[in-house]
PDB file of N, CA, C and O in Angstrom:
ATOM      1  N   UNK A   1      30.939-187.414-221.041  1.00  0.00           N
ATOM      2  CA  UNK A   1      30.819-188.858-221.144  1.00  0.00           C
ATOM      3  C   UNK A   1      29.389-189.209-221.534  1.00  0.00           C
ATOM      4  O   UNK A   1      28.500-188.469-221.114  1.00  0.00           O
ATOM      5  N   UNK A   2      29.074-190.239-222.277  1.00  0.00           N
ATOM      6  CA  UNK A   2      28.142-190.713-222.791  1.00  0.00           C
ATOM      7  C   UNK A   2      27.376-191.488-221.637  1.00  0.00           C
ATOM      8  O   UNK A   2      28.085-191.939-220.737  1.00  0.00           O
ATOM      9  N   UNK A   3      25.631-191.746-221.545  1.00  0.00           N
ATOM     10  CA  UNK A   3      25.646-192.485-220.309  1.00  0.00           C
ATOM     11  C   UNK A   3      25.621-194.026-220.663  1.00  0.00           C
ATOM     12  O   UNK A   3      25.087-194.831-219.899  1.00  0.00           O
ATOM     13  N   UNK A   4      26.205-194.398-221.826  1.00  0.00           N
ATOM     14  CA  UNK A   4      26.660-195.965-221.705  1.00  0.00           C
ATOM     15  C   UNK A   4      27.822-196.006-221.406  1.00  0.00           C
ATOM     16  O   UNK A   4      28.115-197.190-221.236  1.00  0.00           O
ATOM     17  N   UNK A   5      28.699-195.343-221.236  1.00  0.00           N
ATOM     18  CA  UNK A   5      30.214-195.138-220.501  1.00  0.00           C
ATOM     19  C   UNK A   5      30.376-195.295-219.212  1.00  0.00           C
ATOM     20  O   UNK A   5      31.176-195.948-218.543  1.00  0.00           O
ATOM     21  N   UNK A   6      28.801-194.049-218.759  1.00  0.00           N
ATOM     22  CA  UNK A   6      28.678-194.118-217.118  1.00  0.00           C
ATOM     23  C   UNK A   6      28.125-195.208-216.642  1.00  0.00           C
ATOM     24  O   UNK A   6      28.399-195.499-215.478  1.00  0.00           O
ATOM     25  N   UNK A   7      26.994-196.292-217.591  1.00  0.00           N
ATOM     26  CA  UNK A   7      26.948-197.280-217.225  1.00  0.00           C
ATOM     27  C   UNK A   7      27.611-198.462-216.777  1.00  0.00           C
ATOM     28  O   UNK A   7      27.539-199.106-215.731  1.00  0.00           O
ATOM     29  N   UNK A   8      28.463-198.627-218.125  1.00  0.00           N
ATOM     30  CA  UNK A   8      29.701-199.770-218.246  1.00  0.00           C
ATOM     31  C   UNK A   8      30.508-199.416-216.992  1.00  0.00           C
ATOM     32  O   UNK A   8      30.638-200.320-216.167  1.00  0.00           O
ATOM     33  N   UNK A   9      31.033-198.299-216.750  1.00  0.00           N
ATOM     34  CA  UNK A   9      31.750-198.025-215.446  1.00  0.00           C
ATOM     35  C   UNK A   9      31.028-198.532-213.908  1.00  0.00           C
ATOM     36  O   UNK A   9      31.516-199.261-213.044  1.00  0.00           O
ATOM     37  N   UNK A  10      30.215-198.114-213.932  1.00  0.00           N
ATOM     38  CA  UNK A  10      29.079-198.412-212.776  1.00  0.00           C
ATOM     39  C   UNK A  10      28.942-200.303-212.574  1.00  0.00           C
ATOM     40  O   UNK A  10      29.156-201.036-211.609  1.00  0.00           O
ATOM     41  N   UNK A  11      28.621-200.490-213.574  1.00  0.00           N
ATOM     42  CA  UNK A  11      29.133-201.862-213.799  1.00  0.00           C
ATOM     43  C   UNK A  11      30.230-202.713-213.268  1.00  0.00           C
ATOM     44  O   UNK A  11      30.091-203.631-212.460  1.00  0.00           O
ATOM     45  N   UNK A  12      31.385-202.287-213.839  1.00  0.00           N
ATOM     46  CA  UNK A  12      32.792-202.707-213.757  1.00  0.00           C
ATOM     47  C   UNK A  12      33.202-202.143-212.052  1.00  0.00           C
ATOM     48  O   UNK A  12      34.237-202.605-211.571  1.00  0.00           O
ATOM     49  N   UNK A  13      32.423-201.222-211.255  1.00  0.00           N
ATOM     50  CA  UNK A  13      32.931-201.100-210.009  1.00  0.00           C
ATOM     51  C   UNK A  13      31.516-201.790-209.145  1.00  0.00           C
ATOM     52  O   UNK A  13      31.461-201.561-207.937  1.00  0.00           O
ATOM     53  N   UNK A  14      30.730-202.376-209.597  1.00  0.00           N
ATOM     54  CA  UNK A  14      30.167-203.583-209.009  1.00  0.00           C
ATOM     55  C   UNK A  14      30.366-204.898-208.927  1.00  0.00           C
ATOM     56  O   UNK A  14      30.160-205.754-208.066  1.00  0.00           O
ATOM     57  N   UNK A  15      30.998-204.870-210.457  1.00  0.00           N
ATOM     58  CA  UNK A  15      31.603-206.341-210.510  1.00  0.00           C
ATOM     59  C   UNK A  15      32.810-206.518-209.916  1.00  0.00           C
ATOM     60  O   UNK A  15      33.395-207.600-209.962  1.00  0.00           O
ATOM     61  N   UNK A  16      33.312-205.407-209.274  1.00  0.00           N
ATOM     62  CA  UNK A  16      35.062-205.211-208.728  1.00  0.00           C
ATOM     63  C   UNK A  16      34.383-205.817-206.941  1.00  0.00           C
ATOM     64  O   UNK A  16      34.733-206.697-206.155  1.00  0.00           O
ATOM     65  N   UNK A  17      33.362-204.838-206.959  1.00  0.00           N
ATOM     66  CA  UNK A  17      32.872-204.909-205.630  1.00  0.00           C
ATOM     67  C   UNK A  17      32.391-206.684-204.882  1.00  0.00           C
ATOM     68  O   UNK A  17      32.633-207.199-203.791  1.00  0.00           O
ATOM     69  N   UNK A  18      31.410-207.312-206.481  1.00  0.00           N
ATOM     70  CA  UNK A  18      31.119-208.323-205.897  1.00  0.00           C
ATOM     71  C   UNK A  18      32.368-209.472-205.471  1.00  0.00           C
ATOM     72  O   UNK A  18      32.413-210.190-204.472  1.00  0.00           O
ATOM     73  N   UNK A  19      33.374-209.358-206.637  1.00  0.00           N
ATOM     74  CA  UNK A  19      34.385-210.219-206.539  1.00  0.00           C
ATOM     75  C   UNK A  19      35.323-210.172-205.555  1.00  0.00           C
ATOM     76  O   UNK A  19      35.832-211.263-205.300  1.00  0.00           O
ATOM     77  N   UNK A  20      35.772-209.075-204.816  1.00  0.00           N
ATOM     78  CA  UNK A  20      36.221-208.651-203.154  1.00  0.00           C
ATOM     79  C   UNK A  20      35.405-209.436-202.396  1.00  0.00           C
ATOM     80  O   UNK A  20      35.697-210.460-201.777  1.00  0.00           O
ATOM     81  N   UNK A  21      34.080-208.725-202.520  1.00  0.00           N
ATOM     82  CA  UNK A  21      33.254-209.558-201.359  1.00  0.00           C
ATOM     83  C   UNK A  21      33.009-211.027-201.348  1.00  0.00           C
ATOM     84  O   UNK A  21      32.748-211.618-200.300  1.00  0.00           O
ATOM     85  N   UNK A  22      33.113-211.772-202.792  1.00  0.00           N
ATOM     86  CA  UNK A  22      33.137-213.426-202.755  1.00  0.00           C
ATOM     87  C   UNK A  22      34.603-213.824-202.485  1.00  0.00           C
ATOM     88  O   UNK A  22      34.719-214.975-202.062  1.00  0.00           O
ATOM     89  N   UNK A  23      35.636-213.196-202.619  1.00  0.00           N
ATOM     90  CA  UNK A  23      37.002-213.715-202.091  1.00  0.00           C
ATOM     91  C   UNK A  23      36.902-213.744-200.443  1.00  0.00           C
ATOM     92  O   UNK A  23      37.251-214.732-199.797  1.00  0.00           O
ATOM     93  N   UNK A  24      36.301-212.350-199.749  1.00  0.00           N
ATOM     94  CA  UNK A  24      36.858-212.466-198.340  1.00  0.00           C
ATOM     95  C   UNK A  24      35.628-213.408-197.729  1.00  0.00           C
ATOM     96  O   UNK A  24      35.779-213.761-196.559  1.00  0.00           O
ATOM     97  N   UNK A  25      34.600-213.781-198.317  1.00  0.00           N
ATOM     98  CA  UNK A  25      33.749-214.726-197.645  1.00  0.00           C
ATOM     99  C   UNK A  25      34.226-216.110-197.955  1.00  0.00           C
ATOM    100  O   UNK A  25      33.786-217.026-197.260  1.00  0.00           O
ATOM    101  N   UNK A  26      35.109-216.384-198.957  1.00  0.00           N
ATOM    102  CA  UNK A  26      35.363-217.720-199.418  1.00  0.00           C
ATOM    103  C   UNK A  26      36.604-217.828-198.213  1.00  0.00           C
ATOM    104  O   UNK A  26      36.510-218.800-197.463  1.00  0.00           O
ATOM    105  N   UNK A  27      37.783-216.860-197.986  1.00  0.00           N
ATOM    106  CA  UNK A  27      38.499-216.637-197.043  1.00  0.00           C
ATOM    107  C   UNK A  27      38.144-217.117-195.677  1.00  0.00           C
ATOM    108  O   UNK A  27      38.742-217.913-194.953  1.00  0.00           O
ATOM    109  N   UNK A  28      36.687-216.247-195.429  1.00  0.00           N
ATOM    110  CA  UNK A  28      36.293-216.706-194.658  1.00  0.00           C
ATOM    111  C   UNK A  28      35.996-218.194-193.978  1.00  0.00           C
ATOM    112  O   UNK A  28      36.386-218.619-192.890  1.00  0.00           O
ATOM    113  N   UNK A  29      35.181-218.836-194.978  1.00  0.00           N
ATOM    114  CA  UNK A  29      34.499-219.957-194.675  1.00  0.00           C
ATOM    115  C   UNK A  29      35.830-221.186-194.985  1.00  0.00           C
ATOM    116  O   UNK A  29      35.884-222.338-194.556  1.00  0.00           O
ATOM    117  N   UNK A  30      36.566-220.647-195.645  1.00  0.00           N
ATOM    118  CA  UNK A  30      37.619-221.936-196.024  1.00  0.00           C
ATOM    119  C   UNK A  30      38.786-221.125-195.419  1.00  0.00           C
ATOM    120  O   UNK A  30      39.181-220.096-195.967  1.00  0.00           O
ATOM    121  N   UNK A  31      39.444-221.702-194.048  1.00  0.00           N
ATOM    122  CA  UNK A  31      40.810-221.296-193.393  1.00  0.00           C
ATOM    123  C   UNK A  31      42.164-222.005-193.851  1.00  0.00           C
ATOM    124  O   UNK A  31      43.294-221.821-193.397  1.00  0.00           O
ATOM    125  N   UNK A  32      41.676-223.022-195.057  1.00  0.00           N
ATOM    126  CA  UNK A  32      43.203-223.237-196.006  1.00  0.00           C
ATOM    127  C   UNK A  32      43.522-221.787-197.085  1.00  0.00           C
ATOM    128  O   UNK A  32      44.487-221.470-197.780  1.00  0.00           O
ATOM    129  N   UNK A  33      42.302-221.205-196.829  1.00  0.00           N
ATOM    130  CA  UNK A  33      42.491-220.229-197.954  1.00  0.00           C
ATOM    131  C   UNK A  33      43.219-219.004-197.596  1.00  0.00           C
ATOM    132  O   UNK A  33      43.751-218.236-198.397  1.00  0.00           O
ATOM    133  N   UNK A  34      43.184-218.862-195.940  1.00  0.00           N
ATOM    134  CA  UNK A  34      43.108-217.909-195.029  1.00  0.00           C
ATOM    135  C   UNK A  34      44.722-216.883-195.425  1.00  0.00           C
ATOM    136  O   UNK A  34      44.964-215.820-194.853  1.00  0.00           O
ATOM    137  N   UNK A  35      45.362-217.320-196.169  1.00  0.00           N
ATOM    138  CA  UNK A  35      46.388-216.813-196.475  1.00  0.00           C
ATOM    139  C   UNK A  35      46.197-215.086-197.591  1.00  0.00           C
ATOM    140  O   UNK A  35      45.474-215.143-198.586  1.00  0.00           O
ATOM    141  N   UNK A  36      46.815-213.927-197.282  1.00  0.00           N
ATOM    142  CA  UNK A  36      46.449-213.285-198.095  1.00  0.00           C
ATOM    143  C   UNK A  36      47.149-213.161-199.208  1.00  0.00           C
ATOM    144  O   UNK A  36      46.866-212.255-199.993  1.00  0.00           O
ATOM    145  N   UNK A  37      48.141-214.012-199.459  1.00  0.00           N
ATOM    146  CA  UNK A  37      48.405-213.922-200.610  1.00  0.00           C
ATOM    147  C   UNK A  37      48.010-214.777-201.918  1.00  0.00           C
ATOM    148  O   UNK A  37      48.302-214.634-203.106  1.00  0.00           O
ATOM    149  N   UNK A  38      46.945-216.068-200.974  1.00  0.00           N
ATOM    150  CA  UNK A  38      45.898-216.405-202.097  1.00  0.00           C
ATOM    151  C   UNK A  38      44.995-215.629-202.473  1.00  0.00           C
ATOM    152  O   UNK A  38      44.684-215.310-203.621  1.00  0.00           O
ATOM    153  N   UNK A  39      44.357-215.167-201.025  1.00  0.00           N
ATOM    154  CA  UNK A  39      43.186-214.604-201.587  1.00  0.00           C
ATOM    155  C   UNK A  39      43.780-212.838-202.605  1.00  0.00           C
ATOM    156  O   UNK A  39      42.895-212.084-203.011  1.00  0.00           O
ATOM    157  N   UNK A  40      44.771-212.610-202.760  1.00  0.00           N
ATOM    158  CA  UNK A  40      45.266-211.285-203.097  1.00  0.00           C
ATOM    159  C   UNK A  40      44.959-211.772-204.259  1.00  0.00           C
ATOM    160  O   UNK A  40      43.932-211.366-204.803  1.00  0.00           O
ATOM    161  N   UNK A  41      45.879-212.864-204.973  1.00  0.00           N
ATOM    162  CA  UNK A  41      46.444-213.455-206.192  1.00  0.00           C
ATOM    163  C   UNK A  41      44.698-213.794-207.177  1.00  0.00           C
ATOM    164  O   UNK A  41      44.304-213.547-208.316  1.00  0.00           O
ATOM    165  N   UNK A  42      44.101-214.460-205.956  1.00  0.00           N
ATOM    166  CA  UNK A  42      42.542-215.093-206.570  1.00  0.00           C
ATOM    167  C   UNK A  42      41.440-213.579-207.222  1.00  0.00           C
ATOM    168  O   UNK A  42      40.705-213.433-208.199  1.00  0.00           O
ATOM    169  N   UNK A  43      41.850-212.707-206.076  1.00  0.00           N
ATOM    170  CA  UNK A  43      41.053-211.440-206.553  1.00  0.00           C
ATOM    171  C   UNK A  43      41.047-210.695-207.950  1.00  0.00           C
ATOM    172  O   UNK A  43      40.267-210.290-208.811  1.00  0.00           O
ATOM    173  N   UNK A  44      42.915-210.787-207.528  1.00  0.00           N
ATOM    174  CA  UNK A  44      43.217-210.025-209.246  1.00  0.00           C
ATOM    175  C   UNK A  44      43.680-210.966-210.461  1.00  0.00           C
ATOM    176  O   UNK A  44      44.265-210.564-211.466  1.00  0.00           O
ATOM    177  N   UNK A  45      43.395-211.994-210.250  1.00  0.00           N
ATOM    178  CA  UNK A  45      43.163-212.707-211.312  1.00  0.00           C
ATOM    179  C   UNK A  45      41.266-212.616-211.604  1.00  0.00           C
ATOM    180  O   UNK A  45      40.958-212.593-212.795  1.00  0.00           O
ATOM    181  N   UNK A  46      40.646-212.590-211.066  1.00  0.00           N
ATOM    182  CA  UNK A  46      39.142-212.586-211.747  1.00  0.00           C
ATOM    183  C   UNK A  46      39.051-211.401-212.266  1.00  0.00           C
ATOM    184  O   UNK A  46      38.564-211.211-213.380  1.00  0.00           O
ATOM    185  N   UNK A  47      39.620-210.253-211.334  1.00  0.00           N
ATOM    186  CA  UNK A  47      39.593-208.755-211.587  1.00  0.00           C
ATOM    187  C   UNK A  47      40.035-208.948-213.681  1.00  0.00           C
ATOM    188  O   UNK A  47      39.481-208.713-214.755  1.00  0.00           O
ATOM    189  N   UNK A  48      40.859-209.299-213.360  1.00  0.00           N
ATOM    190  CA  UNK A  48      41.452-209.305-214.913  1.00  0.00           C
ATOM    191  C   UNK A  48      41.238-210.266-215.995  1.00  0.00           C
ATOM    192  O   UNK A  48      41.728-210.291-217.124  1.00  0.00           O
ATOM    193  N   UNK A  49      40.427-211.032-215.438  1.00  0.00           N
ATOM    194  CA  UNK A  49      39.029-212.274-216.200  1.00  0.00           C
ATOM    195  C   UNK A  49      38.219-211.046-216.655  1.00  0.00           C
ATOM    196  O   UNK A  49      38.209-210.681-217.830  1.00  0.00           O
ATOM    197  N   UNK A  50      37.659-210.534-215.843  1.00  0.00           N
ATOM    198  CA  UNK A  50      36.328-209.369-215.937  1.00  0.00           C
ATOM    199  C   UNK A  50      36.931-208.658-217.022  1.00  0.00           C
ATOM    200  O   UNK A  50      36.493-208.789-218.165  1.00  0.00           O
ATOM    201  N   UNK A  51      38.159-207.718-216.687  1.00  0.00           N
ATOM    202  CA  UNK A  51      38.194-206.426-217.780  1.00  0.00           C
ATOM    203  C   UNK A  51      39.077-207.145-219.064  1.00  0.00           C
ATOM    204  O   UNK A  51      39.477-206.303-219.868  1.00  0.00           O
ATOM    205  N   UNK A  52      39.416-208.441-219.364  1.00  0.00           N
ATOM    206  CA  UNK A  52      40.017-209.081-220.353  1.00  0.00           C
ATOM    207  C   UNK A  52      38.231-208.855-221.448  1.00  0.00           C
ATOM    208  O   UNK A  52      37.945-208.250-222.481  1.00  0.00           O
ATOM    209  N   UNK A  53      37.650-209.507-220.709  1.00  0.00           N
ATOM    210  CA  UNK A  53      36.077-209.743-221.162  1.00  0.00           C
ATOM    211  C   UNK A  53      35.862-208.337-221.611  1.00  0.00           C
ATOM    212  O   UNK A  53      35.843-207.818-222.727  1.00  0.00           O
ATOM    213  N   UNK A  54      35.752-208.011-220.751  1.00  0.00           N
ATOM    214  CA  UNK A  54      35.262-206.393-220.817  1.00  0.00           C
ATOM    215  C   UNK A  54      35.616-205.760-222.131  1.00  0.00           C
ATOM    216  O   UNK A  54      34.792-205.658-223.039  1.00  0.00           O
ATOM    217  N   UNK A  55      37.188-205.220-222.241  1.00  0.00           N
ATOM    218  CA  UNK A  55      37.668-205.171-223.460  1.00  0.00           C
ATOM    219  C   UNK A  55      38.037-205.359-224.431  1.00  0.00           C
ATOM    220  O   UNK A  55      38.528-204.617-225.282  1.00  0.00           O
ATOM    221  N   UNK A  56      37.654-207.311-224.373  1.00  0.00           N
ATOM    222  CA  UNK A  56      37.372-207.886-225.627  1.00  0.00           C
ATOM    223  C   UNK A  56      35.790-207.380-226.281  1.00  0.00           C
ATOM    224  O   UNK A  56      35.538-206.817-227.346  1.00  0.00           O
ATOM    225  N   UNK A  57      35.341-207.603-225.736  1.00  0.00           N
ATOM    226  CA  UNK A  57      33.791-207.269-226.138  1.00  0.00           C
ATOM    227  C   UNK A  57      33.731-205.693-226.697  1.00  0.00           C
ATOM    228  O   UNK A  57      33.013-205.380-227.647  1.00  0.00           O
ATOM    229  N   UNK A  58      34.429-204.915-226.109  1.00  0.00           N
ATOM    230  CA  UNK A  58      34.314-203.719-226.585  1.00  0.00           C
ATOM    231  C   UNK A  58      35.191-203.521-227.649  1.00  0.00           C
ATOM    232  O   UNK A  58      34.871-202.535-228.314  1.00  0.00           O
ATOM    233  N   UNK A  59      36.156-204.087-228.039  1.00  0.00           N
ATOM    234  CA  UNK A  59      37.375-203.849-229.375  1.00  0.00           C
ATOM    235  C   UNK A  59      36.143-204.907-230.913  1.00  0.00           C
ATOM    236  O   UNK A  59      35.958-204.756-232.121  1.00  0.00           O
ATOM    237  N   UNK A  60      35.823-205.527-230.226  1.00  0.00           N
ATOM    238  CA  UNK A  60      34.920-206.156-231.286  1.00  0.00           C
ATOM    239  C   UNK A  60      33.622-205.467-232.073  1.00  0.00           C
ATOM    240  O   UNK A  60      32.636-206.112-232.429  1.00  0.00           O
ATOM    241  N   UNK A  61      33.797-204.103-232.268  1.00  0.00           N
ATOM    242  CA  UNK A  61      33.022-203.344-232.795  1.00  0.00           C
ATOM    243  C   UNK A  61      32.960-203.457-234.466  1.00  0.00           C
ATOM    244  O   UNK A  61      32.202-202.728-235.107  1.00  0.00           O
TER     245      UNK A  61
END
């Protein structure tokens, strides 16, 4: 692997990481949210905001 591969990866499991951690604090602080099948639904929808981005940007070569 190339290390802009290992970068982009390193990346994409920080940005996985931050977006977990802003769902269960938003969970947190807001108890209408407290349901996990919002916060499930809210996660992997950004999750797939991110790598939509992700692999648009990269097919655009």
């Amino acid at each position: 692997m190339s290390v802009i591969t290992l970068l982009v990866a390193l990346l994409l499991i920080m940005v996985v990481l931050l977006t977990v951690c802003a769902v269960a604090y938003a969970v947190h602080r807001r108890p209408s949210l407290n349901g996990p099948v919002t916060a499930g639904i809210a996660t992997v929808a950004a999750l797939a905001a991110v790598f939509a981005a992700v692999l648009s940007a990269g097919g655009s070569r």
